[in-house]
C-alpha positions in Angstrom: 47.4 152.5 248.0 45.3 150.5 250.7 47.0 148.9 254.1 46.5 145.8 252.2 49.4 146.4 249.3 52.6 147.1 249.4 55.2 148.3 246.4 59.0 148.8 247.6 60.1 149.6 244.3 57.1 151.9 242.1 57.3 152.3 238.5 54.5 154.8 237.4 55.2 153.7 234.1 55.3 149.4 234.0 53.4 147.8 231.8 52.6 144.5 234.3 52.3 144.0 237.5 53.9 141.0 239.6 51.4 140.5 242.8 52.5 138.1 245.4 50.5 136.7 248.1 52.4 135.4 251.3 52.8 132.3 253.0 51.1 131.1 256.4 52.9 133.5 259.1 54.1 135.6 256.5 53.3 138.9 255.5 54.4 141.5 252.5 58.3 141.7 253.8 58.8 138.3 252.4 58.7 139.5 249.0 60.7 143.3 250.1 63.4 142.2 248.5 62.0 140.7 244.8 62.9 142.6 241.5 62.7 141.7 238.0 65.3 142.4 235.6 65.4 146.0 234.8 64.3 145.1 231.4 61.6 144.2 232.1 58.3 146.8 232.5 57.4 144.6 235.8 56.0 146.1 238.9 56.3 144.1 242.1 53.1 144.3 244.1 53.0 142.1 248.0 49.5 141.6 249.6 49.8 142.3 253.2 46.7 140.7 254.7 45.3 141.8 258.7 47.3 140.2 261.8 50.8 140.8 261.2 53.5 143.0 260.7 51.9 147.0 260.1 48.5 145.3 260.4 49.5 143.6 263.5 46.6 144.5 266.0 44.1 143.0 263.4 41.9 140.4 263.7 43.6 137.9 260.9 41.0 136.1 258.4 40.2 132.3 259.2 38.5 131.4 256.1 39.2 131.5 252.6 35.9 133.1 251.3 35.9 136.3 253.0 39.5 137.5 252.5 39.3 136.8 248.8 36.3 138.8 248.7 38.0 141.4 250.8 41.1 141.5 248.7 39.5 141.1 245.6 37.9 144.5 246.2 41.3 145.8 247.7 43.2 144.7 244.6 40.8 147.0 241.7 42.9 149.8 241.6 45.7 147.4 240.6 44.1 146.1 237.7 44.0 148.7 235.3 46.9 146.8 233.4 48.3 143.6 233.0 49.2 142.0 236.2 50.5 137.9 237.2 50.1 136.4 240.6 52.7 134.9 242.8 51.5 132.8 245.9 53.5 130.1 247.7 51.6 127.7 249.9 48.5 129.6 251.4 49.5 132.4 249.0 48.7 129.6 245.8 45.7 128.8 247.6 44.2 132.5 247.9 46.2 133.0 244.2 43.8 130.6 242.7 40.4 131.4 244.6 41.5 135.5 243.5 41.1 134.6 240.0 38.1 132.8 240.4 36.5 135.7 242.2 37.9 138.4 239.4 36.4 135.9 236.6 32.6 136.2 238.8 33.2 139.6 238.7 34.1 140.1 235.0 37.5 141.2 235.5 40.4 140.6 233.6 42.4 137.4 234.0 46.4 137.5 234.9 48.6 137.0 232.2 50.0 133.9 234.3 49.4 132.3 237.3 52.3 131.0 239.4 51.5 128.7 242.2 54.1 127.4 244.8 53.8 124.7 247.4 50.2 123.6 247.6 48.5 121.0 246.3 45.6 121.4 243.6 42.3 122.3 245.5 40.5 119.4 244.6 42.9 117.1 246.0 42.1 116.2 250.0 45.0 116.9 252.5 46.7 113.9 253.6 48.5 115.7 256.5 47.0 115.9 260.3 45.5 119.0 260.6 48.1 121.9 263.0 46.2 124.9 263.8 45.0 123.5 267.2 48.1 121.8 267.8 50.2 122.9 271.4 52.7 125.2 270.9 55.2 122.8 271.2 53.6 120.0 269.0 53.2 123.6 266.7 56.6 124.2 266.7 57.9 120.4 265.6 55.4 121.1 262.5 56.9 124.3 261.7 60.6 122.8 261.8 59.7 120.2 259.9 58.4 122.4 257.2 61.1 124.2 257.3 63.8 121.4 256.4 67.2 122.1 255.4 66.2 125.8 254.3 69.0 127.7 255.7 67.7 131.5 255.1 64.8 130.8 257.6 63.5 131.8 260.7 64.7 129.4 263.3 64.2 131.3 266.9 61.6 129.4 269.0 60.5 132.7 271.0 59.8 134.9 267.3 57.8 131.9 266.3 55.7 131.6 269.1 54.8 135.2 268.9 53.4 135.2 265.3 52.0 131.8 266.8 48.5 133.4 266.3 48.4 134.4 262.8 49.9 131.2 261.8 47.4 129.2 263.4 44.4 131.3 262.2 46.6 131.3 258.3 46.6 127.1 259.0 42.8 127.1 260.1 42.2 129.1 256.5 43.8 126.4 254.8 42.2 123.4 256.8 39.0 124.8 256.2 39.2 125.0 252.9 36.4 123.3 250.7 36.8 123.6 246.5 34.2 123.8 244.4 34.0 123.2 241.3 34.0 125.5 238.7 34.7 126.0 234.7 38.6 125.5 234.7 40.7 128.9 234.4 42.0 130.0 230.5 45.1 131.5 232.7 48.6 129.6 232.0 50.2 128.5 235.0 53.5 127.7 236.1 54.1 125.6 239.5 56.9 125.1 241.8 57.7 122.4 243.8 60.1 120.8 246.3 60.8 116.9 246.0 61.5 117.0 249.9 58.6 119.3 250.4 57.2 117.0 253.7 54.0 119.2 253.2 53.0 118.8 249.9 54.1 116.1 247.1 55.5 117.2 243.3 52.6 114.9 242.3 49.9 117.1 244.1 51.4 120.0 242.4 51.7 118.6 238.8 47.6 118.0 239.5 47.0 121.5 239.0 47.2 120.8 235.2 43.6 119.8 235.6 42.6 123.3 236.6 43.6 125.3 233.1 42.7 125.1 229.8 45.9 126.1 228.4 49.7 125.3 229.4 50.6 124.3 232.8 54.6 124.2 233.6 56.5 122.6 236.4 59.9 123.6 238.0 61.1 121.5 241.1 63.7 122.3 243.7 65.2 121.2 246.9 64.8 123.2 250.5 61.8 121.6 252.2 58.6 123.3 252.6 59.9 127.1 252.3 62.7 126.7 249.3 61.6 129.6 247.7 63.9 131.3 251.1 66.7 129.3 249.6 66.0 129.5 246.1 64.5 133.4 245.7 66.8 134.2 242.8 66.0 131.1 241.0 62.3 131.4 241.2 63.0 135.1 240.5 64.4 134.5 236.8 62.2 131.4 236.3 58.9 134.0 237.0 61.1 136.4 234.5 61.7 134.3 231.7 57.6 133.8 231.6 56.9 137.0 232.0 59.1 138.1 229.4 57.0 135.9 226.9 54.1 138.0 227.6 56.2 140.8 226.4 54.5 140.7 222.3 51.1 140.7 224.1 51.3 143.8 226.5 
């Protein structure tokens, strides 16, 4: 498969695929270590997109439009069965625009749509902008996201390094301008943190607005990146939908 996916575990003969889409910073390691029940036909799939990890040296993207495009066409080979998408924060954000561009392009739909830790795209951000902000002003924002997850990156010098990549992930996000468009038929399921300093439960119950059909809501604690706290959790709440899809497949 392309630089841009990544499958720890394959299994030739799944029936769906899981895709996840990282966080700002993040790249396709964050999900290295997610598995569905063996049960269950699943297929864990991570986007890795340019400017970090093996892609390191590579100019990351800065606006929503042309990575979607670019993944979008990346992704094809992957859709020759039923697949979901996972993406927390910047990952729900690109999760969302992804379907939109597959729909354009008379694609298939995911059997579900989870969506983490960003608000719905009509909704205006209420938080200063931090891509420009000084390292150090960069770092405070960072922490602060970060709350009380424990199983988190804390080391100031490894944080200024990927320093570049997240600023160009935050510009993508800033940037970001929705437009509107036929709500998706694809049921969704959000997750949310009620200490989330980022984004509110409100803005992600909002999302409702954006499918025609069912639109679930699971809340945690953790701060901004509880799904490092709470992987297992979200794990078996993602496998209990998916194994509803199972009379469909």
């Amino acid at each position: 498969m392309s630089r841009w996916l990544r499958c720890h575990h394959a299994d030739p003969s799944a029936a769906l695929r899981l895709i996840c889409l990282p966080y700002a910073g993040a790249g396709a390691s964050a999900y290295a270590g997610w598995s569905l029940p063996a049960d269950l036909p699943v297929e864990v799939w991570a986007v890795q997109p340019p400017g970090r990890e093996n892609r390191w040296g590579e100019e990351p993207f800065r606006r929503v439009e042309p990575l979607v495009l670019a993944l979008a066409a990346e992704m094809a080979p992957l859709l020759d069965r039923p697949f979901v998408l996972f993406g927390h924060s910047m990952g729900a954000l690109l999760a969302f625009e992804l379907v939109r561009r597959l729909r354009s392009e008379g694609c298939r739909d995911p059997a579900r749509l989870f969506l983490s830790a960003f608000r719905a795209p009509d909704l205006p951000p209420w938080r200063p902008p931090a891509s420009a902000l000084p390292d150090d002003a960069l770092l405070h924002r960072v922490y602060e996201m970060m709350g009380p997850a424990r199983n988190v990156v804390r080391d100031p010098d490894l944080l200024l390094a990927v320093a570049p990549t997240l600023r160009a992930d935050l510009e993508l996000c800033e940037t970001y301008s929705f437009s509107r468009e036929a709500p998706l038929t694809t049921p969704v399921t959000c997750f949310a943190a009620i200490d989330d300093p980022e984004v509110r439960v409100d803005e992600m119950a909002a999302w409702r607005r954006h499918t025609t059909t069912d639109c679930t809501m699971h809340t945690f604690t953790g701060g901004h990146l509880f799904l490092r706290d709470h992987e297992q959790e979200l794990l078996t709440r993602i496998a209990a939908d998916v194994a509803d899809l199972v009379p469909t497949w």
